[in-house]
N, C-alpha and C positions, 0 to 999 in steps of 0.2 A: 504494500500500500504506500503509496507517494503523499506524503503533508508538506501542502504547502506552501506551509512555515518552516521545514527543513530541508527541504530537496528541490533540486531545479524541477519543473516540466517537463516531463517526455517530448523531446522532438522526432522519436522514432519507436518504430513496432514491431518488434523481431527483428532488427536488423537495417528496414526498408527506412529510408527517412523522407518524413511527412512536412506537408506545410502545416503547421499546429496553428495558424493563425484564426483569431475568433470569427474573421471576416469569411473563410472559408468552410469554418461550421457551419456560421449563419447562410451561407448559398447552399451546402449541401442539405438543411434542412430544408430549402424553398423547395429544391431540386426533388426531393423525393415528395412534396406536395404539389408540384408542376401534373397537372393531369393532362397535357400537349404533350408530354413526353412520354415513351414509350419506358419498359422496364430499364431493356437494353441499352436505350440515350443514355440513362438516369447514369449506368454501371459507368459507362466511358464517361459519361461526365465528370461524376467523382471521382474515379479514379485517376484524372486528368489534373484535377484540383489538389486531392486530397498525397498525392505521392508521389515525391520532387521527384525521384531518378527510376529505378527500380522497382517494378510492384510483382506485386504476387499473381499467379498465373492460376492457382488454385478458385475457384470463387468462391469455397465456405471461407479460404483465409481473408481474400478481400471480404466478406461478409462481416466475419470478425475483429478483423482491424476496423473497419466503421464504428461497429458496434462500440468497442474499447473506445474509438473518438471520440463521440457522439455522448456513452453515459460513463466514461473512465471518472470525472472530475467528480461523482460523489458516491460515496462509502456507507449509507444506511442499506440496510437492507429489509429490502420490500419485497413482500411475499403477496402473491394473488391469490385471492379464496376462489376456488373451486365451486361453481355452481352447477346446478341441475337445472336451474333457470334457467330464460331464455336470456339471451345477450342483448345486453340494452344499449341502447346506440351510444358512441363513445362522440361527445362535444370536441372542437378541437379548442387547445384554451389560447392559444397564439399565435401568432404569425407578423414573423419578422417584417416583411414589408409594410402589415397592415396597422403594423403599432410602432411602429421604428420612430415616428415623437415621442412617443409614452418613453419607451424604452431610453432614447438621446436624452429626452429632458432631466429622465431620473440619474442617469448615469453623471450629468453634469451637476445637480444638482445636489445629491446625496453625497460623490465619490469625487467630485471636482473633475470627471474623465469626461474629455470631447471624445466620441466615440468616433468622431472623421477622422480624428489625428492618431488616434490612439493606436499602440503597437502591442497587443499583449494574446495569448494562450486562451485559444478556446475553453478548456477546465478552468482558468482566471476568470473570465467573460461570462460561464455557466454558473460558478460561485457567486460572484458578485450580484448576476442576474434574480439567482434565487434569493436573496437575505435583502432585495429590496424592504424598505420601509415603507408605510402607505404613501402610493404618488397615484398621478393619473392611470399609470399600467397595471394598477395592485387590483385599482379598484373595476379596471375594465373587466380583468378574469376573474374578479368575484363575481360582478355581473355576469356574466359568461357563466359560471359555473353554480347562478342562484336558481334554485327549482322551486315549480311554482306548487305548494302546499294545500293542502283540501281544506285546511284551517283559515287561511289568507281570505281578506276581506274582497269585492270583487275591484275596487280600487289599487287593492296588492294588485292581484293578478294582472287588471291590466298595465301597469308601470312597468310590470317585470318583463311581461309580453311587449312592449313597446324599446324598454333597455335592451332586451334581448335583438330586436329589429334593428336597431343603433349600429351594435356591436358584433352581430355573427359573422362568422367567418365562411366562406364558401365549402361545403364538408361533404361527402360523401360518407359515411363509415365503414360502409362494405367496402371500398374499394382501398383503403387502408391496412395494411398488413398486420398479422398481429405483433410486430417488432416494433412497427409506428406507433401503434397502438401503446403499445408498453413503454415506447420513451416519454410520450407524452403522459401516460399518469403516472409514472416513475417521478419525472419532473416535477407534477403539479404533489404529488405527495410529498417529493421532499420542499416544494415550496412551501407549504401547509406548515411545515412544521417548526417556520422561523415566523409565518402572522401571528 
């Protein structure tokens, strides 16, 4: 396990050496919500982006070194319950382009980081991302992630229904993999746990 508070950043994964920069997270994330792009674009993309020299020619280990990029930078661990129920459709809580003020504003305002200028580690960028303090971004994916209650007044209801219209994001859920699926309520769980 890498802290870091004592150890530099992985710049590489087995050997291969990566561009770790945060800017290249944030496009491989767009990249695998790009629904114009085929599976196949998506793979040559990232791996275009994601791996300065040398890459892996295997595809579970390109699958694995994503993966490590992607949710390397945090260390709880989250377990999925198992259900017999039916799968309820998974909300997306973010999306870089579509919050990229929320996200700037708060970066500059909390951390003093111009995120134009700024030169730092995807797992840096991920950390910091999650332990925001309530800003405009905090409060967009609560919205995003508030359900609407059988108790709720019908004045609740409709505000939330209307936030909700504000703020969703363009989603399919079925057509999301369960790996996507998993970074994102990995994320938003470990985000939960610094509000």
């Amino acid at each position: 396990m890498i802290n870091v508070m004592l150890d530099e950043l992985p710049e590489e994964w087995e050997g291969y050496q990566l561009n770790t920069s945060f800017r290249v997270g944030m496009q491989i994330m767009l990249i695998e919500e790009d629904k114009e792009l085929s599976k196949g674009e998506k793979v040559y993309i990232i791996m275009e982006l994601l791996f300065k020299n040398d890459r892996p020619e295997n595809v579970r280990d390109i699958e694995q070194c994503l993966d490590w990029f992607i949710n390397g930078w945090h260390h709880d661990n989250f377990t999925r319950k198992k259900s017999k129920k039916k799968k309820k459709k998974t909300v997306r809580q973010m999306d870089f382009d579509r919050d990229q003020w929320r996200i700037y504003s708060a970066f500059l305002s909390q951390y003093r980081i111009n995120l134009a200028e700024a030169d730092m580690h995807w797992w840096e960028f991920m950390g910091l991302l999650s332990c925001l303090e309530e800003c405009a971004y905090t409060k967009v994916i609560e919205i995003r992630n508030k359900k609407i209650e059988p108790g709720m007044s019908q004045k609740e209801k409709q505000a939330i229904k209307q936030a909700h219209e504000i703020y969703a994001l363009e989603e399919d859920a079925d057509e999301q993999t369960p790996q996507e699926r998993m970074r994102y309520e990995n994320f938003m769980k470990y985000r939960k746990r610094y509000d």
